[in-house]
C-alpha positions in Angstrom: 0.0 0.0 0.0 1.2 3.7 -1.0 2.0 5.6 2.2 2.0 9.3 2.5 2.7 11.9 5.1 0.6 14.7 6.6 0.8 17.2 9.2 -1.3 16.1 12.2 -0.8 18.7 14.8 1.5 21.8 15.3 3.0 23.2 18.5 5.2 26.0 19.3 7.0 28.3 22.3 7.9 31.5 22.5 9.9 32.3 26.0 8.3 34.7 28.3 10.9 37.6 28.5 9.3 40.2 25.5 12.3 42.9 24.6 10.5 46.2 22.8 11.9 48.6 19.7 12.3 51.1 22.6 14.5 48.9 25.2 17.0 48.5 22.0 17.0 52.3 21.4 18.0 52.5 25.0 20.9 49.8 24.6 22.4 51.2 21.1 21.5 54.6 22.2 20.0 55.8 18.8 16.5 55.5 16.9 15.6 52.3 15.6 12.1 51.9 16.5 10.3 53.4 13.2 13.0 52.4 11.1 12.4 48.8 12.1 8.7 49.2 12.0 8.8 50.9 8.7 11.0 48.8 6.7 11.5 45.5 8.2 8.0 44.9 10.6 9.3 43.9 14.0 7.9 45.8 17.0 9.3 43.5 19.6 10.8 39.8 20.2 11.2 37.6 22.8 14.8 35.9 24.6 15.2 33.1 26.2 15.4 33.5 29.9 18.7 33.0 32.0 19.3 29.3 32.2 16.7 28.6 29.8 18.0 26.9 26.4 17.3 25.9 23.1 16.4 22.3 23.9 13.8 23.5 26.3 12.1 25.5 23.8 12.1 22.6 21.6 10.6 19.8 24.2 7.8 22.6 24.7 7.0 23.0 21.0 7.4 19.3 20.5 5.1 18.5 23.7 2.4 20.5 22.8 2.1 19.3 19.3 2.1 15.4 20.1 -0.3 16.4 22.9 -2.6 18.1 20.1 -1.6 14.5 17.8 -3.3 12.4 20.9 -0.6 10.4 20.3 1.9 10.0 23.3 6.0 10.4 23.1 6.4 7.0 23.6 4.7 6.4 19.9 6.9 8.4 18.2 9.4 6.8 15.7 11.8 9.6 14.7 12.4 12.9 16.4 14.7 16.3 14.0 15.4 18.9 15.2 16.4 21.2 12.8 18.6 23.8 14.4 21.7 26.1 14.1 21.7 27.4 17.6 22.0 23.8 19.2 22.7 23.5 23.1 26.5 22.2 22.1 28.3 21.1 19.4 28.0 17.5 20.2 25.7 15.3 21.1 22.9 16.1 19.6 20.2 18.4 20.8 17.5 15.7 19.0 19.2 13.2 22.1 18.5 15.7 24.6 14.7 16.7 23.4 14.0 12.4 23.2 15.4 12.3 26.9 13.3 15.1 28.3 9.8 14.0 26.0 10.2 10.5 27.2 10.2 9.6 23.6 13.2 6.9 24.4 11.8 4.8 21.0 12.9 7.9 18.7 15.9 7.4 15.9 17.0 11.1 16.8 19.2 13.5 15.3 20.1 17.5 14.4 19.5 18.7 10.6 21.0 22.2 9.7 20.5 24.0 7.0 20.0 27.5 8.9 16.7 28.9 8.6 15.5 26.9 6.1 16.1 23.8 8.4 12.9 23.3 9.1 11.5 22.8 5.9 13.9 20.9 5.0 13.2 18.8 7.9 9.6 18.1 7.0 10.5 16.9 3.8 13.3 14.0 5.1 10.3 13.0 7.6 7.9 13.0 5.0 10.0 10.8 2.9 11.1 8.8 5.7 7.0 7.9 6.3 7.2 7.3 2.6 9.6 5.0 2.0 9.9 3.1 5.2 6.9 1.4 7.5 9.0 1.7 10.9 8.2 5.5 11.0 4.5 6.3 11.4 4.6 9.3 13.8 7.5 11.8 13.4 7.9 14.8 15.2 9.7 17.6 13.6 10.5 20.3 16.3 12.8 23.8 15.0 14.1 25.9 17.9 16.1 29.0 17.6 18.2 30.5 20.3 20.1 33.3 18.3 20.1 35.7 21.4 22.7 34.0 22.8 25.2 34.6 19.7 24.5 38.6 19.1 26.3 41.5 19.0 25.2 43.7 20.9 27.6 46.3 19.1 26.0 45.6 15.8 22.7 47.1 15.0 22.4 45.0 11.8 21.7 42.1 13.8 20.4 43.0 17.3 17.4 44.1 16.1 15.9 41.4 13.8 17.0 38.1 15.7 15.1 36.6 18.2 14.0 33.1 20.4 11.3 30.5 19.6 10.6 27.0 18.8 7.8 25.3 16.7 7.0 21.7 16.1 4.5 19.5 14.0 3.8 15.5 14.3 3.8 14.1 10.5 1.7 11.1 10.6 1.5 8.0 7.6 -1.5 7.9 6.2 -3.5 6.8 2.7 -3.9 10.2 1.4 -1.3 12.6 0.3 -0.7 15.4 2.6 2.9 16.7 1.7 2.5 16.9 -2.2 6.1 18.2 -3.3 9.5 19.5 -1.8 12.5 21.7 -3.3 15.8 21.9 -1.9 18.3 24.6 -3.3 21.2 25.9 -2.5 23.6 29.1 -3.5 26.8 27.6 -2.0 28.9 30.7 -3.3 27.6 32.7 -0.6 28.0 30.3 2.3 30.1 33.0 3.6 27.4 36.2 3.4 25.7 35.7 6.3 25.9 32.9 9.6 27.1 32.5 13.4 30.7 32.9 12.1 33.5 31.1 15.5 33.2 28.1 18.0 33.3 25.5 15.2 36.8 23.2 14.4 38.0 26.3 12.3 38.2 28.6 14.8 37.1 26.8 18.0 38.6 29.7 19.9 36.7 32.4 18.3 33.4 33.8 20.7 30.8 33.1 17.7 28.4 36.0 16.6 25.8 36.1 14.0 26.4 38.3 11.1 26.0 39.6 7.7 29.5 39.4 6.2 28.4 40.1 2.7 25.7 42.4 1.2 23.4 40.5 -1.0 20.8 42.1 -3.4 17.6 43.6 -2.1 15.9 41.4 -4.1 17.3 37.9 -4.0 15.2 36.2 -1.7 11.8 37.9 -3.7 13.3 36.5 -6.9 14.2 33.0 -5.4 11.0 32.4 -3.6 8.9 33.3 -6.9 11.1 31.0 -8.6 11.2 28.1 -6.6 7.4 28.8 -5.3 6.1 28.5 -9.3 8.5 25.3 -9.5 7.5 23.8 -6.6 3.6 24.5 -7.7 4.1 23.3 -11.0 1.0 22.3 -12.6 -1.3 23.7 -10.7 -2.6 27.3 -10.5 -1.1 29.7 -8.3 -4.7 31.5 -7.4 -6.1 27.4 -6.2 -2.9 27.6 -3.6 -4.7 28.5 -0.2 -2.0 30.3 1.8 1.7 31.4 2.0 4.0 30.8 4.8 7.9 32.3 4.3 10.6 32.9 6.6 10.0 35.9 8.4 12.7 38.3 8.2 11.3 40.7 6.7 7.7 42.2 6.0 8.4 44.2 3.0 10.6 40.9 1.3 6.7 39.2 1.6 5.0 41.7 0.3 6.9 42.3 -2.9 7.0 38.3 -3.1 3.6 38.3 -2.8 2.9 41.0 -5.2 5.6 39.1 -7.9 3.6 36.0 -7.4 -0.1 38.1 -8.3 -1.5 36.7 -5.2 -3.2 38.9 -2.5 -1.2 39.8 1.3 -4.8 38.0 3.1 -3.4 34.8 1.2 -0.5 34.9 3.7 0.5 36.0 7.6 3.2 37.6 9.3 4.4 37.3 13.0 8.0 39.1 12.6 6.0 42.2 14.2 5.5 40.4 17.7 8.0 37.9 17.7 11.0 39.0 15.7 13.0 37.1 13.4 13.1 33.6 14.8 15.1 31.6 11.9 14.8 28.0 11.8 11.3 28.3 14.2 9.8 31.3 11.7 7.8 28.8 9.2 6.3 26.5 11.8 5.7 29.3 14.4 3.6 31.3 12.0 2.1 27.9 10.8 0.6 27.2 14.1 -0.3 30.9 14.9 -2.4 30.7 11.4 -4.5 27.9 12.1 -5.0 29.0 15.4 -6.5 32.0 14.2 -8.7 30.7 11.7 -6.9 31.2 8.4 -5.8 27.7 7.7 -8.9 25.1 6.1 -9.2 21.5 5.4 -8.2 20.5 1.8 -6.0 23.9 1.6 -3.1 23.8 -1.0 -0.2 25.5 1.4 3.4 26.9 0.5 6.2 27.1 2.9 8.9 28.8 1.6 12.3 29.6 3.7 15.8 30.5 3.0 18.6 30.6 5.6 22.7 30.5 5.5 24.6 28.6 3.1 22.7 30.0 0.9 20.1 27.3 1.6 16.8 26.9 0.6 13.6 24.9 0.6 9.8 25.1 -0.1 7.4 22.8 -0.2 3.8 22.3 -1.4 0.5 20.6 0.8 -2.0 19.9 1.7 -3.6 20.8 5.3 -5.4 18.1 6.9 -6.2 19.3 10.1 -9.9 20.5 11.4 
């Protein structure tokens, strides 16, 4: 029998501790708040608290969603976590998020791709469903900690990056729920933007996330439009439901969304209220959608992301959930 792979639940976390526009004025000591507001649409984020890391976020995320499943941790197969901000180098964060979920019959392990890890993800769980009867219930959790790796001297970065985690169960099933997947990648720029230090090459350099390298205004519009109408490719861009991109910026959606001749109440933002959350961004804004309503059995959906490396990945489905 032909096994397929849909999204049963979502979950997410956002930490507690919210950090405004106007607390950053105070700590670079110049205006920010309208700039940000105006041309990138983040009015505040949220950090993690003191003691509190990336591997909690993710067991809350991850929690929730196989809660919302009704499945319990002990029935799931195969636990990502698709990270770049990962409690330590070695082992695994995945190891850590099976030990605290109780989920002790999980394959586990890390994907990283940046922030389009967590697409990525989705689509080596979905084709692990596919292709191999062992995995019925995988949880895909993405958790972000990029507070801890900022400069605070650098208002490039300060501003946008931010803490979160967000989680869905894919279940097998009989009836196609992830319908297609694209992976790219622009590996001439792996060195334009990224938590640079702390690796083998320089494991005594205090890493910091930055842009090294200035890439075109419009690279990501023109990648997502491209790989959006691939990924589609048959069928009609005004019978796709809804949108879902990385959230870095509000203005890089719009004019994606204007390239692609499909209306901004086709898609939904969260970069005003929760920052710039990388890897967490797509599933984050996935599970604030259907929460509020804007997500429909039977919907075509597009995630789209793009992250360091220069990675990317989108993916076509179709939502399931009630």
């Amino acid at each position: 029998m032909t096994r397929f792979a849909q999204i049963a639940s979502t979950g997410r976390y956002v930490p507690e501790r919210v950090v405004t526009n106007a607390e950053l004025e105070a700590t670079l000591g110049e205006p920010v708040a309208d700039w940000l507001v105006k041309n990138v649409g983040i009015r505040e984020r949220h950090f993690m608290a003191e003691g509190e890391e990336p591997s909690d976020m993710a067991v809350a995320a991850a929690k929730q969603a196989i809660e919302r499943a009704g499945i319990a941790a002990a029935d799931v197969d195969l636990l990502i976590v698709a990270t770049d901000t990962p409690d330590s180098l070695s082992p695994a964060t995945a190891a850590l998020v099976q030990h605290r979920l109780g989920a002790r019959r999980a394959g586990v392990f890390d994907l990283n791709t940046a922030c389009a890890s967590w697409v990525t993800a989705v689509d080596v769980g979905s084709k692990a469903i596919m292709a191999d009867d062992q995995y019925r219930n995988v949880v895909v959790a993405a958790t972000y900690g990029m507070s801890r790796f900022i400069d605070w001297k650098d208002k490039k970065t300060c501003t946008l990056f931010a803490d979160g985690a967000g989680a869905v169960v894919l279940k097998s099933a009989d009836r196609p729920g992830i319908l297609r997947t694209k992976l790219a990648a622009f590996g001439e720029l792996h060195d334009a933007l990224g938590v640079f230090g702390g690796g083998a090459k320089a494991p005594d350099q205090r890493p910091y996330v930055r842009f090294a390298r200035r890439l075109p205004p419009t690279f990501n519009t023109e990648q997502w439009t491209s790989l959006v109408r691939e990924v589609a490719q048959d069928t009609p861009l005004h019978e796709i439901a809804f949108f879902v991109f990385t959230q870095l910026n509000f203005r890089t959606i719009e004019a994606t969304m204007a390239a692609l001749g499909q209306a901004m109440a086709k898609t939904h933002t969260t970069m005003d209220k929760w920052g710039y959350t990388g890897s967490a961004c797509i599933p984050l804004t996935l599970d604030d959608a259907y929460l509020k309503g804007k997500l429909h059995p039977g919907d075509q959906v597009i995630l789209c992301a793009s992250g360091g490396g220069l990675a990317m990945a989108c993916t076509l489905l179709r939502w399931t959930r009630s």
